[in-house]
ZAMARGU-4260 file (C-alpha; in steps of 0.2 Angstrom, whole numbers, plus 5000, padded with zeros to 4 digits):
<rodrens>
0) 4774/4916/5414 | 4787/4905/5410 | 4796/4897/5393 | 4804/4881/5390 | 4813/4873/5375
5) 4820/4856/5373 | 4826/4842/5362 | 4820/4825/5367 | 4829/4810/5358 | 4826/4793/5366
10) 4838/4784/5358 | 4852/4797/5354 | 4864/4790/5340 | 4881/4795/5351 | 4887/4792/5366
15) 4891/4810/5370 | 4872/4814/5364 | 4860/4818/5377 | 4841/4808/5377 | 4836/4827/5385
20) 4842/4842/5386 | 4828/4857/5393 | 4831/4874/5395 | 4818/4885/5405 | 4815/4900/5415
25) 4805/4903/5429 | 4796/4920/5427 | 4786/4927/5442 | 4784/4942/5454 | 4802/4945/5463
30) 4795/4945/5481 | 4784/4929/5478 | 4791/4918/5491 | 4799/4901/5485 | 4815/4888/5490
35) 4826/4885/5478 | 4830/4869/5469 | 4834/4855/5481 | 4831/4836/5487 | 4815/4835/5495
40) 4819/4832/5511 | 4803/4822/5514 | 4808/4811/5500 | 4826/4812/5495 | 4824/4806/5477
45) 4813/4822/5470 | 4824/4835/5465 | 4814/4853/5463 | 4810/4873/5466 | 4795/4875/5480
50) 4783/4889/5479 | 4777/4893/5497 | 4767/4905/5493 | 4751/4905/5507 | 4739/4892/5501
55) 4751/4888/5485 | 4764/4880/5497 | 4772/4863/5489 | 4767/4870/5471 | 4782/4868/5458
60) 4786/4874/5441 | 4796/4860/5435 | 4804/4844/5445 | 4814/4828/5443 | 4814/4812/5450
65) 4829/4799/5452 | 4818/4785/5444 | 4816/4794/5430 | 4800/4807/5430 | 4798/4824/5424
70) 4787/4839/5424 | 4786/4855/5419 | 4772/4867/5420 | 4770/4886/5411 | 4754/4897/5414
75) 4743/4902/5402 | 4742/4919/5396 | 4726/4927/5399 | 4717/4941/5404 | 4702/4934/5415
80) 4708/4923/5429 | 4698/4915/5443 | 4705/4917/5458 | 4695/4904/5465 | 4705/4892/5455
85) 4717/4878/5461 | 4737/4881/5461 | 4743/4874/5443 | 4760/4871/5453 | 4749/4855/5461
90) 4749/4848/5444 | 4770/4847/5445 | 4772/4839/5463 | 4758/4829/5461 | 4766/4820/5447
95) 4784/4817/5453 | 4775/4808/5467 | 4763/4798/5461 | 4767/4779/5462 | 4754/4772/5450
100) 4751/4781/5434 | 4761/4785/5418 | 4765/4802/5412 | 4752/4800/5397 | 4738/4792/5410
105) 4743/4805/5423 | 4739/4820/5409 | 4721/4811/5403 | 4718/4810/5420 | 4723/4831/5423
110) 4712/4833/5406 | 4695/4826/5415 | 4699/4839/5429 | 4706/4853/5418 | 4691/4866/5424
115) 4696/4867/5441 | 4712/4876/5438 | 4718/4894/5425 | 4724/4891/5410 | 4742/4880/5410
120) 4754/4869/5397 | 4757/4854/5408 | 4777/4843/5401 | 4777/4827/5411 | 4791/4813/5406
125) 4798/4796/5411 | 4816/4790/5407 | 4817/4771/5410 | 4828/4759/5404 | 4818/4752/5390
130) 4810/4767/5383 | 4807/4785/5385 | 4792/4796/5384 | 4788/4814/5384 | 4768/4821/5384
135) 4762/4835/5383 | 4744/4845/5389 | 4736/4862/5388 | 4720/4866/5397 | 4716/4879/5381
140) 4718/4868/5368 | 4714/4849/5362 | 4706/4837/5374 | 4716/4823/5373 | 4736/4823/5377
145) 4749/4822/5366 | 4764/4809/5366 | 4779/4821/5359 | 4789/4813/5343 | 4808/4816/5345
150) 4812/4831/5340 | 4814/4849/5348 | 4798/4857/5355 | 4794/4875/5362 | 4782/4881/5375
155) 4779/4898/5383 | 4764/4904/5389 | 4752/4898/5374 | 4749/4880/5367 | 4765/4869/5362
160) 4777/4879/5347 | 4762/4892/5345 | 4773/4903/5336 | 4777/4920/5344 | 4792/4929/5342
165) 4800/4927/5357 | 4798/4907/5357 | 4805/4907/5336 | 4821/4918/5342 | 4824/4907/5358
170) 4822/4894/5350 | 4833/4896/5333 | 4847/4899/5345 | 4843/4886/5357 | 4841/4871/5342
175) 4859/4881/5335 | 4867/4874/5352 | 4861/4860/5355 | 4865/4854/5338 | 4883/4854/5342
180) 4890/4840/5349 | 4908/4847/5350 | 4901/4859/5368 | 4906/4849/5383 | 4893/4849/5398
185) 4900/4864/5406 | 4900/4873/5390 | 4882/4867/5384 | 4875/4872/5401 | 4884/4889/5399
190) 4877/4891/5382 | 4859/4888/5386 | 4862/4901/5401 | 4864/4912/5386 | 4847/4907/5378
195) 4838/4910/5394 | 4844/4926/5395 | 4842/4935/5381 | 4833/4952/5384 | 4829/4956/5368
200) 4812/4961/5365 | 4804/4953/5350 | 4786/4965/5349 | 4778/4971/5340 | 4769/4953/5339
205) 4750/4953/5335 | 4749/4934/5341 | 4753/4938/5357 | 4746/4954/5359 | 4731/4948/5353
210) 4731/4934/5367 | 4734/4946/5379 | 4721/4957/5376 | 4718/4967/5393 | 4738/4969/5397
215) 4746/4985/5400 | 4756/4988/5382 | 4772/4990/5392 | 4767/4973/5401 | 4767/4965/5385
220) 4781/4971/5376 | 4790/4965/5393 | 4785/4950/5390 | 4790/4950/5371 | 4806/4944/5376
225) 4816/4927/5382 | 4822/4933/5397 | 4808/4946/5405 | 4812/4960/5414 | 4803/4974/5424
230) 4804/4983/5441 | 4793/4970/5450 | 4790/4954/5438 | 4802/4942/5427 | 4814/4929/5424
235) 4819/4924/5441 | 4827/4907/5440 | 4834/4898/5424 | 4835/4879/5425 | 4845/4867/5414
240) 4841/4847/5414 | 4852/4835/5405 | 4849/4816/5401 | 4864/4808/5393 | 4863/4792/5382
245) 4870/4782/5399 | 4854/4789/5410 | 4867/4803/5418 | 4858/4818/5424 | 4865/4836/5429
250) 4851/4849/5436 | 4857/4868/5435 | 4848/4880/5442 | 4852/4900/5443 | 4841/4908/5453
255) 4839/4927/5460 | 4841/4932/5478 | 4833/4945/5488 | 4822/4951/5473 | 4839/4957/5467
260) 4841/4959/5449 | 4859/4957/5451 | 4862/4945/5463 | 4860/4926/5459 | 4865/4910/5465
265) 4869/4895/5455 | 4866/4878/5461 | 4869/4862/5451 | 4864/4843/5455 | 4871/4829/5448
270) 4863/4807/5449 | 4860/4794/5439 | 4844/4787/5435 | 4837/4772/5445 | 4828/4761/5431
</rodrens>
């Protein structure tokens, strides 16, 4: 389980505008083994989390390139998985190094092998000189990807801007700040921190409920809110991405340690794209 907002404007009007800005958090077991945002050390130019999980290690939630690619992944929430399935994490590594396809030809080509893997809302993007795109697919929902308008999109863990509680509330407050343009860097990235971790529990919500038909009632109302918290699962690392108008890009990511609700580490990244 995850959740993601952001505002996507290609060709914002002012220079202190950003052509990005995503918000997201990571939500997964507290003991599930994972390394923290950094450069690939394989290939210094992809900037990401790692599962290494056994089996799943290489797997990412959500990645950046220097020459411009994104990705982004959130699960799908059901009650019946296969757990013969292939790791969704693939579908983010997989993108930030392929050499040859787009981000709307990589998702078509996701879509014809969509039945291999659970349920999943794959983001991928590419920020280049000339123009910039942002697409969008969901394994549950239509068969063709989506190339994403500008404008400020939602995702948690049912198809793009389904409208939950949890995703309206989160993102009210997030469209609130990123639609002030007076917030310097440091204090946009502080305020989307605050978006991310809201704790407030937005249930009852029959849509989600209702998608989530086998779950404990105390699981879902867990999961009713931004920022999820029980003992064992939840929100363990919040990352912030921004683009500006000049192809800047500063990475932020808070993560916990030692399964320690208390104890986290934050880490930022900053480049300019190579386009």
């Amino acid at each position: 389980m995850c959740i993601i907002f952001i505002k996507f404007d290609p060709r914002p009007a002012s220079k202190n505008a950003y052509r990005l800005i995503l918000a997201a958090n990571r939500d997964e077991f507290y003991n599930r083994p994972s390394k923290a945002a950094d450069f690939w050390g394989t290939n210094s130019d992809i900037l990401s989390g790692l599962d290494l999980e056994i089996g799943k290690e290489g797997g990412s939630w959500l990645g950046i390139t220097k020459n411009g690619k994104l990705a982004a992944i959130t699960n799908y929430l059901e009650g019946r998985l296969n757990p013969d399935a292939q790791g969704r994490g693939f579908l983010v590594s997989n993108y930030l190094v392929d050499k040859d396809l787009d981000s709307y030809a990589y998702l078509k080509k996701v879509s014809a092998e969509s039945h291999l893997y659970n349920g999943f809302n794959l983001l991928t993007a590419e920020f280049k000189t000339k123009q910039d795109h942002v697409c969008y697919y969901g394994n549950r929902g239509s068969t063709e990807p989506i190339r994403l308008k500008p404008g400020i999109y939602s995702l948690s863990n049912s198809l793009l801007d389904t409208p939950w509680k949890k995703l309206l509330q989160g993102k009210r407050h997030f469209t609130s700040i990123v639609n002030n343009q007076s917030l310097s860097c440091d204090g946009l990235v502080q305020e989307l921190l605050g978006v991310l971790n809201n704790e407030d529990l937005n249930s009852p919500d029959p849509a989600q409920e209702s998608q989530g038909e086998g779950y404990s009632k105390s699981m879902i109302q867990a999961l009713s809110a931004v920022c999820v918290r029980t003992p064992h699962y939840g929100t363990r690392t919040n990352t912030i991405i921004l683009i500006d108008a000049e192809g800047n890009v500063t990475f932020t990511e808070r993560t916990m340690l030692n399964c320690d609700t208390k104890n986290w580490c934050t880490n930022s990244f900053q480049f300019k794209l190579q386009t």
